[in-house]
C-alpha positions as CSV (number, residue, x, y, z in Angstrom):
1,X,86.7,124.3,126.3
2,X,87.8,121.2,123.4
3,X,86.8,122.9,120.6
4,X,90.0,125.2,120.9
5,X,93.8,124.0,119.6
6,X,96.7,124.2,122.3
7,X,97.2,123.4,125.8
8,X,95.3,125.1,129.4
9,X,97.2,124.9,132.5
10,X,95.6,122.7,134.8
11,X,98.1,123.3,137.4
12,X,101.1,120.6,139.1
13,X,101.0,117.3,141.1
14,X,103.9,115.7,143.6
15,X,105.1,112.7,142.0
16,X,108.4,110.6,144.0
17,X,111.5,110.1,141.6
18,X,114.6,108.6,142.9
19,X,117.9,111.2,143.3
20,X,119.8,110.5,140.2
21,X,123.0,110.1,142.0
22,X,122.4,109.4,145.6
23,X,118.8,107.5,144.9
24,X,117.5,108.8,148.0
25,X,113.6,109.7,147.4
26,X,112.7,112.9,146.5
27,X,109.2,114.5,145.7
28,X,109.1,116.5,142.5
29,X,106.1,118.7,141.2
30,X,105.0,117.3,137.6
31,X,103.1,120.3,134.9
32,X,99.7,119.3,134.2
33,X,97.8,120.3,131.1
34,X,94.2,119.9,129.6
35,X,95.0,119.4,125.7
36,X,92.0,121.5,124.3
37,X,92.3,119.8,120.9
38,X,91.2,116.0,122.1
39,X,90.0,116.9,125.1
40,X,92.7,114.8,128.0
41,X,95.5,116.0,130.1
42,X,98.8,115.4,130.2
43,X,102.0,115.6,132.0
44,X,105.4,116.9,131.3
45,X,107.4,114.6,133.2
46,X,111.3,115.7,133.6
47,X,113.4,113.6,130.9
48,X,115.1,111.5,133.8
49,X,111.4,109.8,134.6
50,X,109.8,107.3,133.7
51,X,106.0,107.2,133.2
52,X,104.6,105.0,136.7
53,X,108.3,104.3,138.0
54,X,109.5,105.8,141.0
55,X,113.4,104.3,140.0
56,X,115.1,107.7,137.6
57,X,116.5,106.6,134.5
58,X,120.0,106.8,135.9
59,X,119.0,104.1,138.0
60,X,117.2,101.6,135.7
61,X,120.3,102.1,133.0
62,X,123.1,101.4,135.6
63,X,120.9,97.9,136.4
64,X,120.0,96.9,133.2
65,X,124.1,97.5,132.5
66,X,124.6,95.4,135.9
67,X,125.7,98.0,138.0
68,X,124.0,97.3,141.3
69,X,126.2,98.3,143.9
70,X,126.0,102.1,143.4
71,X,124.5,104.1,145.9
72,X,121.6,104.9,143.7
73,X,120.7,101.4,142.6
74,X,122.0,99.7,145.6
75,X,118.8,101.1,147.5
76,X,116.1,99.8,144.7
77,X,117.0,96.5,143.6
78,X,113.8,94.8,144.7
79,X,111.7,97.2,142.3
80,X,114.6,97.3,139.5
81,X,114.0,93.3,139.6
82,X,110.6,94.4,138.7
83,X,111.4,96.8,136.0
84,X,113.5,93.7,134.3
85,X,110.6,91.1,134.2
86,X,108.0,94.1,133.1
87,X,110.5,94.8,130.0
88,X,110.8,91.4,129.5
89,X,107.3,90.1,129.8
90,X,106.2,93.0,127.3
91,X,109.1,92.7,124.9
92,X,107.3,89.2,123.8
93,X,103.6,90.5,124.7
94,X,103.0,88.8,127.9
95,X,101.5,91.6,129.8
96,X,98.0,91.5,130.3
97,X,95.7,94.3,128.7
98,X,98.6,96.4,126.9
99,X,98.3,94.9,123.2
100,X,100.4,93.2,121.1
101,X,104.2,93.5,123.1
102,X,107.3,95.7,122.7
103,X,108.7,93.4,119.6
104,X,105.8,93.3,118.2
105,X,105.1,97.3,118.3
106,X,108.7,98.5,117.1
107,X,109.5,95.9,114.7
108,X,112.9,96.4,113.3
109,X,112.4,100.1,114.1
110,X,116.0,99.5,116.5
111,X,117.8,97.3,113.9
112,X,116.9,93.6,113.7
113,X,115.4,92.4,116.6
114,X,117.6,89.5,118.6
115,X,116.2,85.7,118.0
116,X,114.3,84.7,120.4
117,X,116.9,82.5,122.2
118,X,118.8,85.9,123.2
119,X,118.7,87.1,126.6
120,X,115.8,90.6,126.7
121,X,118.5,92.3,127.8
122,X,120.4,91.9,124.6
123,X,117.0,94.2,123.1
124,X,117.3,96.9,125.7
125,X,120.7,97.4,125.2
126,X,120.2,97.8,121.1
127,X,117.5,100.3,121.5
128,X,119.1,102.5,124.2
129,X,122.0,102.4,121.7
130,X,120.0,103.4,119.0
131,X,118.5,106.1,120.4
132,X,121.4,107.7,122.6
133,X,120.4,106.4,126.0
134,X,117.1,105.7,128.0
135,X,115.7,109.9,128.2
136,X,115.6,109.5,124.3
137,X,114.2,106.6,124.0
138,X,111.5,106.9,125.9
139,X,110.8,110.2,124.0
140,X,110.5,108.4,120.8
141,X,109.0,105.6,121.6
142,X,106.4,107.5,123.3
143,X,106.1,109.7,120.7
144,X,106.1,107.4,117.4
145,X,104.6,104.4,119.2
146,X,102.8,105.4,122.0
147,X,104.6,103.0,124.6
148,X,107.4,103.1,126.4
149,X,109.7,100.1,127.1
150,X,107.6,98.5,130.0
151,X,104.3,99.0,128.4
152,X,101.4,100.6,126.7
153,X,99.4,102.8,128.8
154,X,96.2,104.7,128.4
155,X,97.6,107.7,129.2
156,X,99.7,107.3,125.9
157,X,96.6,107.1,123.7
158,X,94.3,109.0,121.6
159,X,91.2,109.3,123.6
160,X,89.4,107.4,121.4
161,X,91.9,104.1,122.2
162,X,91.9,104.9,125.9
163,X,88.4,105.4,126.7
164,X,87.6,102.2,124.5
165,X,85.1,104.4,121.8
């Protein structure tokens, strides 16, 4: 095994995603695969997740837009709250052990970025915009960056970058 091109079927694991329109909790099975090129697995997560957040992207878009009364935000508010300041602590590279920042990854990737002055928010808007909504743009920034817009995680990188060699 490794020395092979392609993908083995390692087999599924439960993950928790909330409903997209009621938010009620529900458990999912996630496609696992051992990538026999470099030698890691990964997941095919469903395009309404997020990598490590339980909230669905319905969810997280109708908050960041302010929409917090609707049955499926309504229920999650304390861990959207946490979404927000994630985003916005690794928009200007404030997040401990995952590199340089958001800004400072993309660039003017999105358009020009907003002056510092300018509410995060003002960001996350431009690059949902850009991209045609939160599903696509975590697929491309996962796939030309390696993040995704509340970090950098291992799991993202070349085995060489996550293991450290």
């Amino acid at each position: 095994m490794g020395s092979g091109t392609g993908f083995e079927a390692l087999g599924y694991y439960e993950r928790t995603i909330s409903h997209e329109e009621t938010g009620a909790p529900l458990r999912i099975k996630v496609r696992r695969f051992d990538s026999l090129g470099c030698e890691v697995t990964i997941s095919c997560l469903p395009e309404f997740c997020q990598p490590y957040r339980i909230v669905c992207n319905a969810a997280i878009t109708g908050y960041f837009r302010g929409h917090r009364e609707h049955r499926r935000t309504a229920r999650w508010l304390e861990v959207l709250a946490t979404y927000r300041r994630r985003f916005e602590h690794w928009m200007k590279g404030k997040v401990p052990g995952m590199g340089a920042g958001l800004l400072a990854t993309v660039g003017a990737r999105f358009g020009r970025p907003p002056p510092p002055e300018e509410p995060p928010v003002k960001f996350w808007r431009q690059v949902l915009e850009a991209c045609g909504g939160l599903d696509s743009a975590t697929r491309r920034l996962v796939r030309e960056f390696r993040i995704t817009l509340f970090g950098c995680y291992k799991c993202h990188q070349p085995r060489q970058v996550a293991s450290g060699k």
